[in-house]
N, C-alpha and C positions, 0 to 999 in steps of 0.2 A: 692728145686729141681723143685718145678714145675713152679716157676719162668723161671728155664733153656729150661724145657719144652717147653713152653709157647713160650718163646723166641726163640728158633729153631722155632717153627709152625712161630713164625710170620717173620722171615727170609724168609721163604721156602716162605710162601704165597705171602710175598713183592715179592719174583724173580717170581714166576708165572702172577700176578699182572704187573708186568714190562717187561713181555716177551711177553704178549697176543700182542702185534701189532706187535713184531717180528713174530708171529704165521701167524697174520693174514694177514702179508703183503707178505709172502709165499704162503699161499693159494688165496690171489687174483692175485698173481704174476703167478703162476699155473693156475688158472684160465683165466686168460687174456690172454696169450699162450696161451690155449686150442683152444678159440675163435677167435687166429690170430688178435688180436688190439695192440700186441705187440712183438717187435722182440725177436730173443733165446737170442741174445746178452744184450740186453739191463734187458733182463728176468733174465741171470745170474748174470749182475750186482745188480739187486736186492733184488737176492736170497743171494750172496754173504755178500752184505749192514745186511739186516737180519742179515744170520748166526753170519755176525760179531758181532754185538750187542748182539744178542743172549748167544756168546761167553762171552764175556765184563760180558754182568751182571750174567753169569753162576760161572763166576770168583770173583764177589764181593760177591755172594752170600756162595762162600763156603768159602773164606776170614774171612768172618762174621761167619761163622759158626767152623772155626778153632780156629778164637780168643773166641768164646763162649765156647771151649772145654778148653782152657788155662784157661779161669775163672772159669771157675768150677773144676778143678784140684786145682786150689790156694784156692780156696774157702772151696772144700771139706779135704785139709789137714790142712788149720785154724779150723774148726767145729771138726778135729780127736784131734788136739788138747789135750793134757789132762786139763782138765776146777780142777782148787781147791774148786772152788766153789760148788761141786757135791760131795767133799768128805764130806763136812760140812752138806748136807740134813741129813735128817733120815731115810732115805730108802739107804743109802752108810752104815749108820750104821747098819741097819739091818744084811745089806750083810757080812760089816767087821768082825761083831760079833758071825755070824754064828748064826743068830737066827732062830730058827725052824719054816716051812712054808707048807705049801703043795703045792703041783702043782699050784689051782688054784691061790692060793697068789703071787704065784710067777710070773706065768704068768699075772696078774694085775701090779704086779711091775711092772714087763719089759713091758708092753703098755704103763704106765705111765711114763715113763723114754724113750720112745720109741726114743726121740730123744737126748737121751743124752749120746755119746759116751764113756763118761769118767766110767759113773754109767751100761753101759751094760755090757763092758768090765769087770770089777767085778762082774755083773751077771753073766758072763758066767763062772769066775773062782769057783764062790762060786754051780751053777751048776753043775759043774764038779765034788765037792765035793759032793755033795747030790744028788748021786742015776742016776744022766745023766738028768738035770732037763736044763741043756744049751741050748739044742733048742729053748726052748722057748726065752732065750736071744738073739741068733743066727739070731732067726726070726727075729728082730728088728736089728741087728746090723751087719754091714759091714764097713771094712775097707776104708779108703781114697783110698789107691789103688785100692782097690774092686770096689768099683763107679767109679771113676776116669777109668778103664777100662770098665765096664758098660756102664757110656755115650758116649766113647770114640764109642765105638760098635754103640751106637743110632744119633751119628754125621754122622758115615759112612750110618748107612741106610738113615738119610736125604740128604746126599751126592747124595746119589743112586736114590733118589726119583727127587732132581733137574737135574738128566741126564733122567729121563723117559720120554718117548713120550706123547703126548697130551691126547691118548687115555687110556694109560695104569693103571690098577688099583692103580698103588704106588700111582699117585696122589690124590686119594681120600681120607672120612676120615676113612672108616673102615680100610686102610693100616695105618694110622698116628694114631690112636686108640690101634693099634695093635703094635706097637713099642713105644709108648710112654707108655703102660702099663707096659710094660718089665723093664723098667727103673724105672716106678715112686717110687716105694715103696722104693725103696735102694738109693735114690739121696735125701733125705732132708739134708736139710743144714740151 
């Protein structure tokens, strides 16, 4: 997941990165007009010129970040996958067997298994069994659609961060820190 992560940051920063002379050919374009060295007409043609491009890569940028949502939905329902490979461990058979554990056993299971969908999934059945011990599975384990809506969520906040203004907080990293925490845990893959 944090591959996806990663990848969204480095979308967004590529269209910030590609937009800075759009930025700044507005502010000297503004500028230049202020100080009368250039006409309105000619000012709006190249405020226009700008916005276009501005446009342009605002559109490849969320392009890119739509197709990175479609891979990670295909991704994250190959990984839900049920794996046979997991039933063959010894910690599937602990679970199958109903062998006696306590809390913290069990919650070591499920860290140690933390990415494997097929072995939480029966943690959480065999939890269920024993006393309400499935959170602790729970905590480690979400659905393909569960993430798949999850990032879906953290594509739109970068969506939203490519329309802010120059000045405005989304473009910093305590905002991209802050939405990309929200995701991380539940997007491995």
């Amino acid at each position: 997941m944090n591959d996806y992560i990663q990848e969204a940051r480095r979308i967004v920063t590529g269209y910030f990165a590609a937009l800075a002379p759009s930025e700044q050919l507005r502010r000297e374009t503004a500028q230049e007009l202020r100080q009368g060295h250039i006409t309105e007409g000619y000012a709006r043609e190249l405020t226009l010129s700008a916005n276009s491009e501005a446009l342009k890569l605002r559109q490849n940028a969320q392009g890119q970040l739509d197709a990175l949502a479609r891979r990670f939905a295909s991704a994250a329902t190959a990984a839900d996958t049920p794996d046979g490979n997991a039933l063959q461990g010894g910690d599937y058979r602990l679970l199958a067997e109903n062998f006696p554990m306590s809390v913290e056993e069990f919650s070591a299971l499920c860290e140690r298994n933390k990415n494997n969908p097929t072995l939480l999934r029966k943690a959480m059945e065999y939890g269920e069994k024993h006393g309400g011990m499935a959170p602790y599975a729970k905590k480690y384990y979400r659905s393909a659609s569960d993430r798949t809506a999850l990032f879906n969520k953290f594509i739109r906040q970068c969506s939203g961060v490519l329309e802010a203004e120059p000045t405005s907080p989304a473009r910093g990293d305590a905002y991209w820190n802050m939405i990309a925490r929200e995701v991380a845990p539940w997007a491995t893959l």
